[in-house]
N, C-alpha and C positions, 0 to 999 in steps of 0.2 A: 748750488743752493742746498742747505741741507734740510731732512725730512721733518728737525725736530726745532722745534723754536724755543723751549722752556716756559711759555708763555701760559701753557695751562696746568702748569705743576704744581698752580695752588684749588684745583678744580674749578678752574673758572675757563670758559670760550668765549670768542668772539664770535656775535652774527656780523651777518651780511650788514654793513652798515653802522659796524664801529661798538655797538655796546656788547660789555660783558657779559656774562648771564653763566650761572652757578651748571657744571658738568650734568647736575641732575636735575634741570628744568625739566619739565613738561616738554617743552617745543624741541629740546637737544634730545630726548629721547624718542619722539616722530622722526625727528629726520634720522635721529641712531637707526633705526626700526626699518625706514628704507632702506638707509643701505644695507643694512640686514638682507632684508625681501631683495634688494639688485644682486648681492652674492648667490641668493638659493637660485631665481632665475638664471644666471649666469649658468651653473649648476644643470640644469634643467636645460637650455640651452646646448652645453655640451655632450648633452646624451645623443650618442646616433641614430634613435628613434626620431628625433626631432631636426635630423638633415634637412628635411623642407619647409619646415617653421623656423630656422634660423636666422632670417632677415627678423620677423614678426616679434621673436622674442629680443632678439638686438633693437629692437622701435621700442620695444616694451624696458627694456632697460636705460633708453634715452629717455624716456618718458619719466622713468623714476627719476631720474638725475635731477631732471627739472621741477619736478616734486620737492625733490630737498635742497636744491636750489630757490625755491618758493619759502618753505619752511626754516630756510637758513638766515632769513632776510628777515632783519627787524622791521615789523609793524607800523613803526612808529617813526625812526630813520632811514625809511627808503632811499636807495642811490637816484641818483636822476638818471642813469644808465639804468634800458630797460633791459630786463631780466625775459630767461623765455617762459612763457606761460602754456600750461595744460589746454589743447582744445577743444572742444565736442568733436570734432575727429578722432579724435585722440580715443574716445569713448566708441564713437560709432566702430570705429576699427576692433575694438575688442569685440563690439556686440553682431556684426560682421560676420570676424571669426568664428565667433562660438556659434553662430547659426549655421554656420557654413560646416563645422564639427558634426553637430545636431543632427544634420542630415543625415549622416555616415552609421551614427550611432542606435543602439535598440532605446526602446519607449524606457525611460527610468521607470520601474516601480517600484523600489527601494534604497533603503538608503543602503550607501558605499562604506565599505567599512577601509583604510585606506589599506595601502601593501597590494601586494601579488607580483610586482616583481621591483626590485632596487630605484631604477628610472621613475616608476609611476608614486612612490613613496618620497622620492626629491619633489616631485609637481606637488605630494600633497603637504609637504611639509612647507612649499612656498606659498601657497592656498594658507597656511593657518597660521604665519607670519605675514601676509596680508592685512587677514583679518584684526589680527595683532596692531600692525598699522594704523587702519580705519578707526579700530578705537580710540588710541594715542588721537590723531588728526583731529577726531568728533571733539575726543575731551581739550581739545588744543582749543578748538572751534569754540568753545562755551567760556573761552575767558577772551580768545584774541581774531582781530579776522583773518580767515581762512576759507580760499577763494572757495569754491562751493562745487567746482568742479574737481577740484582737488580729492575729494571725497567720494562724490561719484564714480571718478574713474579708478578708485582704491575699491570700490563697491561692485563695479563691473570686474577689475579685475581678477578680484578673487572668485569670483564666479566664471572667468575664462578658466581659470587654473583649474579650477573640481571641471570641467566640462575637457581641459585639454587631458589631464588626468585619464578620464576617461577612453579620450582617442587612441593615447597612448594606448593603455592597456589593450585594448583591441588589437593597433599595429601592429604591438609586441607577440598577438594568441595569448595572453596568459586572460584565465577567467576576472572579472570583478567579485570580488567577496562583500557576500550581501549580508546583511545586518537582519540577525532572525534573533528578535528581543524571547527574551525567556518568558517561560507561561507558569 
């Protein structure tokens, strides 16, 4: 089978479910934006800081899949074959981790300025292609439905990432660079 089919050579894709829709939809560029966010995770994933979150971020990577597997699927022409869906699990497991993080961690009193060593600047560049995400998702949300967990777990995840960020940096001994606004 080959990778390329010609079919979108006039800017136009297929959803899930048979209709077209213009290269530069709204909803092609949420689910662009995840896979985006699955690559940096990926990424983030293969740093050897994170040998014992490697299961955690592979869960976190399947979990996008089906995020854009969600977002790929027209609205309107659902298959009758069910599709896999986001769980509150899915949520509590981020929110879990990051308490479980939390513990390990000093009291934040400021904010984080990202950087201090290569690995912890991947987490934070996946952290702010999240949030990137969530927006896309939200303004997706205000024309078409979009499950509502969807959103949430884009919402918790990027708050796992600044908190795994964090861990990271500790792991590694390299300080957090803290944000001292000018006077």
């Amino acid at each position: 089978m080959k990778i390329y089919t010609k079919t979108g050579d006039k800017g136009q894709t297929g959803l899930i479910g048979g209709r077209r829709v213009s290269k530069a939809d709204l909803r092609i560029d949420a689910y662009g934006t995840i896979d985006e966010l699955n690559s940096w995770i990926g990424l983030v994933r293969d740093q050897s800081v994170n040998d014992s979150r490697k299961a955690l971020l592979k869960e976190i990577q399947d979990s996008l899949f089906t995020i854009g597997a969600e977002l790929a699927t027209d609205p309107v022409k659902r298959p009758k074959q069910a599709l896999p869906a986001i769980q509150l699990t899915d949520v509590t497991l981020l929110e879990t981790s990051m308490d479980d993080m939390d513990t390990e961690l000093p009291e934040l009193r400021a904010f984080v300025l990202p950087g201090g060593h290569e690995s912890v600047s991947f987490c934070h560049l996946a952290r702010t292609v999240c949030r990137r995400a969530e927006r896309l998702v939200i303004s997706l949300s205000d024309t078409s439905m979009v499950d509502p967990l969807v959103i949430q777990y884009l919402n918790r995840l990027s708050d796992y990432l600044f908190v795994l960020s964090r861990k990271m940096a500790q792991d590694l001994q390299v300080d957090e660079v803290v944000w001292k606004p000018r006077t």
